[in-house]
C-alpha positions as CSV (number, residue, x, y, z in Angstrom):
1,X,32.9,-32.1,26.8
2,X,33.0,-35.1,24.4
3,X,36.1,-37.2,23.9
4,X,37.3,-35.6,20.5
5,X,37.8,-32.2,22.4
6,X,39.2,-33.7,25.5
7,X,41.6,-35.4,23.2
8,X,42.0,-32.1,21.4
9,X,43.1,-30.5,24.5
10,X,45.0,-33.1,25.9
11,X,47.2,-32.5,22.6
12,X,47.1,-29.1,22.6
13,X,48.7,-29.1,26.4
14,X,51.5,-32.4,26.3
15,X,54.2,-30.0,25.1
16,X,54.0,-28.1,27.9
17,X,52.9,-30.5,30.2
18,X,56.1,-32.7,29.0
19,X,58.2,-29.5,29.4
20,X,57.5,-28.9,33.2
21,X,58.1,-32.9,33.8
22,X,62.0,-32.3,32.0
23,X,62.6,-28.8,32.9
24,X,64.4,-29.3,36.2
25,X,66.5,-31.7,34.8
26,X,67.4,-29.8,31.3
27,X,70.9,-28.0,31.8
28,X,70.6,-24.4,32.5
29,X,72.1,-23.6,28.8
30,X,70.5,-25.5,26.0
31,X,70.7,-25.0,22.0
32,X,68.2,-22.3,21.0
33,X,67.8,-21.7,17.6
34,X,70.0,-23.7,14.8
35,X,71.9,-22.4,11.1
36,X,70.3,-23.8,8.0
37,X,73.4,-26.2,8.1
38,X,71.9,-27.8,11.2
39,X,74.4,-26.4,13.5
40,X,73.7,-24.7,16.6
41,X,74.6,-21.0,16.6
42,X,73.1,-19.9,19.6
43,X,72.2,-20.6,23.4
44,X,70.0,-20.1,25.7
45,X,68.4,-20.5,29.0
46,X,66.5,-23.9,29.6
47,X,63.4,-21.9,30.3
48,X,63.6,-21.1,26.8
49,X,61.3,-24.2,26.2
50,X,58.3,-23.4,27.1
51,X,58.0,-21.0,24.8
52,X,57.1,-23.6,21.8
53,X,54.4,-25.5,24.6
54,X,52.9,-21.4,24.9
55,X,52.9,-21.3,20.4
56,X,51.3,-24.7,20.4
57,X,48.5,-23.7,23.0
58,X,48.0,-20.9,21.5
59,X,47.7,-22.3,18.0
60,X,45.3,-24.5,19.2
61,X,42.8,-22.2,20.9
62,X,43.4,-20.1,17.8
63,X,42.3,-23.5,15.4
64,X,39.1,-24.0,18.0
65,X,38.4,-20.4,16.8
66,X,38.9,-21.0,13.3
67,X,36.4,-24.3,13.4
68,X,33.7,-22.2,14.8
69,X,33.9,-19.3,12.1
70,X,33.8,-22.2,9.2
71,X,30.7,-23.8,11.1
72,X,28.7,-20.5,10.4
73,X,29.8,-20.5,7.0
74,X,28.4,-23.8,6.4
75,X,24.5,-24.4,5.7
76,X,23.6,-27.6,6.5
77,X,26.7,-29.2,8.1
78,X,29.7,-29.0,10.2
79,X,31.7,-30.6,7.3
80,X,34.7,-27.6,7.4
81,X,34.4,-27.4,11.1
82,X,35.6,-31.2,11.3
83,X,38.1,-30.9,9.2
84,X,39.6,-27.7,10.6
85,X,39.4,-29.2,14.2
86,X,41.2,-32.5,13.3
87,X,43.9,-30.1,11.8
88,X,43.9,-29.0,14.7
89,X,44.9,-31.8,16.2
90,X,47.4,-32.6,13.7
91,X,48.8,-29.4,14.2
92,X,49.3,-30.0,18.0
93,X,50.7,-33.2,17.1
94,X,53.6,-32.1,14.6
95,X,54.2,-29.2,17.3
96,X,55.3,-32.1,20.1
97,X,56.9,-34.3,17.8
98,X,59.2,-30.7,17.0
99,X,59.2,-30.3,20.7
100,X,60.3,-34.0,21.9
101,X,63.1,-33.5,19.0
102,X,64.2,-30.2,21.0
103,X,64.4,-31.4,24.3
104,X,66.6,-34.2,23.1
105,X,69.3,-32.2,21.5
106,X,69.3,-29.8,24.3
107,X,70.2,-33.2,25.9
108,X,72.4,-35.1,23.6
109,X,74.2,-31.2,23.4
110,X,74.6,-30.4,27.2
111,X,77.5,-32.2,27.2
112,X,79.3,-30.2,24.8
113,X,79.2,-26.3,24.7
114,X,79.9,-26.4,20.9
115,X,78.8,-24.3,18.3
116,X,79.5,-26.7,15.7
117,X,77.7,-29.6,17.4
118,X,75.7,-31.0,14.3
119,X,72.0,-31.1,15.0
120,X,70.3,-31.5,11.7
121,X,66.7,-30.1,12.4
122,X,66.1,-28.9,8.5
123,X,65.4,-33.0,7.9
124,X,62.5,-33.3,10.3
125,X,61.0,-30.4,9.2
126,X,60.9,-31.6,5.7
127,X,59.9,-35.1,6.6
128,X,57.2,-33.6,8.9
129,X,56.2,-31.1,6.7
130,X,55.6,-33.4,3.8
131,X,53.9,-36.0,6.0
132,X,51.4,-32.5,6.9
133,X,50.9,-32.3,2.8
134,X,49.9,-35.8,1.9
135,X,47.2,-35.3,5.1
136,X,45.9,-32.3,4.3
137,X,45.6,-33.2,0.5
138,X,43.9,-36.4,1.7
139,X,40.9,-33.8,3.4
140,X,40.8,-31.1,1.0
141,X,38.3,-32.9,-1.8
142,X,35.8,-33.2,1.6
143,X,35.9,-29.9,1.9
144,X,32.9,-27.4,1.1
145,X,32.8,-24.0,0.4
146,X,34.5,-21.6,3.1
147,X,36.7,-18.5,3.3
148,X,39.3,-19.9,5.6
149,X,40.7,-23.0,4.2
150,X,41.4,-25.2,1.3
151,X,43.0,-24.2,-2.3
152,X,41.2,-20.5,-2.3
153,X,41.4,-17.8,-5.3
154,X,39.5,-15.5,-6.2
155,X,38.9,-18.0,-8.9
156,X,38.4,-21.0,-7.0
157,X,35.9,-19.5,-5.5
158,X,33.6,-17.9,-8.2
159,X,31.3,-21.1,-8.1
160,X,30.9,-24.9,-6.5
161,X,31.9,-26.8,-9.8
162,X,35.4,-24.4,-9.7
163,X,35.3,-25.0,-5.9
164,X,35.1,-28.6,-6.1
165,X,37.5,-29.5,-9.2
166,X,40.3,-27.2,-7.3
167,X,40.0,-29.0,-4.4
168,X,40.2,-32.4,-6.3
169,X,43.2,-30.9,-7.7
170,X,44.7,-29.2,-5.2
171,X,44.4,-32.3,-2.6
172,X,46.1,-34.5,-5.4
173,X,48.6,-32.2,-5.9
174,X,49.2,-31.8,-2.4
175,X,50.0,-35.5,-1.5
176,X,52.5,-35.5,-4.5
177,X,54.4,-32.8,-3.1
178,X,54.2,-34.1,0.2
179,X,55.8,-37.1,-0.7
180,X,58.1,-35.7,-2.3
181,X,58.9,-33.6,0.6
182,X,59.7,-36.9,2.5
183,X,61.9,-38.4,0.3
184,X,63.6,-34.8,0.1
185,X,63.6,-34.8,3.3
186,X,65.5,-38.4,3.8
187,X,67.9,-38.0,1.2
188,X,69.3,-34.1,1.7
189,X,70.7,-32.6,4.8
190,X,70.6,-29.2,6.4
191,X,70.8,-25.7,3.9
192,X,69.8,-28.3,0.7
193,X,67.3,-30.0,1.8
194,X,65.1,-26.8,3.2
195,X,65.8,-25.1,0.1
196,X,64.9,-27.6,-2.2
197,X,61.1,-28.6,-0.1
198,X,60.8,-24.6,-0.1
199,X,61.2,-24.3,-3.9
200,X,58.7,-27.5,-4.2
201,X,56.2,-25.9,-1.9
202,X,56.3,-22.5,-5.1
203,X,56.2,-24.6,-7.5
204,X,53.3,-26.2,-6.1
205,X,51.7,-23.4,-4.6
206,X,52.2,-21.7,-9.1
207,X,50.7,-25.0,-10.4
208,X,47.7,-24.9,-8.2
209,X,46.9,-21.1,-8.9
210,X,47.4,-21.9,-12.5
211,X,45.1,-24.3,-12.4
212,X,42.4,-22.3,-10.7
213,X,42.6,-19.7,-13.1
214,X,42.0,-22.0,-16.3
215,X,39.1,-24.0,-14.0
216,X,37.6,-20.8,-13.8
217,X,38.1,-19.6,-17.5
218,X,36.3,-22.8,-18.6
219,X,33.3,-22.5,-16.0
């Protein structure tokens, strides 16, 4: 096993390997799922958490699967299996920064059994969703020809010229929303600010299928 996949692995496992280090120490009711206000509207068990450490292995064995499907699609290269590995990996990654956020409000709320204890989660999504954006716009002009990822439609597809210019496109438009996301993200709380990146991420996803469609048309 090279370093990349141990490295891979070792992120696909720290949210449950930093779960099992806190879990006797958690309280044995913690906040489980938060309003689009930010406000904590239900509670659970601590064991609770390792659900989120079982998503992100899961995810990750299912990305490892995903890399080798786009390596067979790919004469003369492993171009798309790279890229879908190290998204991998950056999946795993924004799964434990989520994580590490949830174990310390289950904290910083153990000492108050209150349904309104403010817990603003809806930023760091948006911040860490955006950040996800302007990275996977940066790879999606690498990316080749494949039926898994990148900016696909039917007319994206019909040919490499269409490939290639909506994947220009698509990674450009990408890190523009993305940062837009952030500053969303940084500047709006709870309900607002998740409704406002999830409008963006439309409007985006509209501008980038328009855009296919008149690639296409022209080639």
């Amino acid at each position: 096993m090279n370093k990349k996949r141990i490295l891979y692995f070792a992120l696909m496992f720290l949210p449950l390997l930093l779960t099992v280090i806190v879990l006797p120490f958690l309280p044995e009711k913690i906040p489980a799922h938060y309003n689009f206000a930010g406000e904590i509207d239900r509670w659970g068990s601590k064991f609770e958490t390792l659900i989120f450490p079982a998503v992100t292995v899961a995810m990750g064995f299912f990305m490892l699967w995903m890399a080798k499907i786009s390596a067979k699609q790919e004469e003369g290269g492993k171009n798309n299996e790279k890229i879908v590995f190290y998204t991998g990996m950056g999946i795993s990654l924004w799964f434990t920064a989520m994580h590490v956020i949830s174990i310390y409000k289950a904290f910083s709320a153990a000492g108050s059994m209150s349904y309104a204890h403010e817990a603003d989660i809806n930023q760091l999504i948006c911040v860490l969703l955006g950040i996800s954006m302007v990275i996977m716009g940066n790879f999606m002009p690498k990316l080749r020809n494949n039926s898994i990822i990148g900016l696909r439609t039917s007319w994206s597809t019909k040919n490499d010229i269409t490939w290639k210019k909506c994947q220009l496109f698509g990674g450009i438009s990408f890190m523009i929303c993305g940062a837009f996301m952030i500053i969303l993200g940084i500047f709006m709380e709870g309900y607002a600010a998740m409704c406002a990146v999830l409008g963006l991420l439309v409007l985006d996803t509209i501008i980038c299928i328009i855009y296919s469609y008149k690639i296409a048309k022209k080639y």
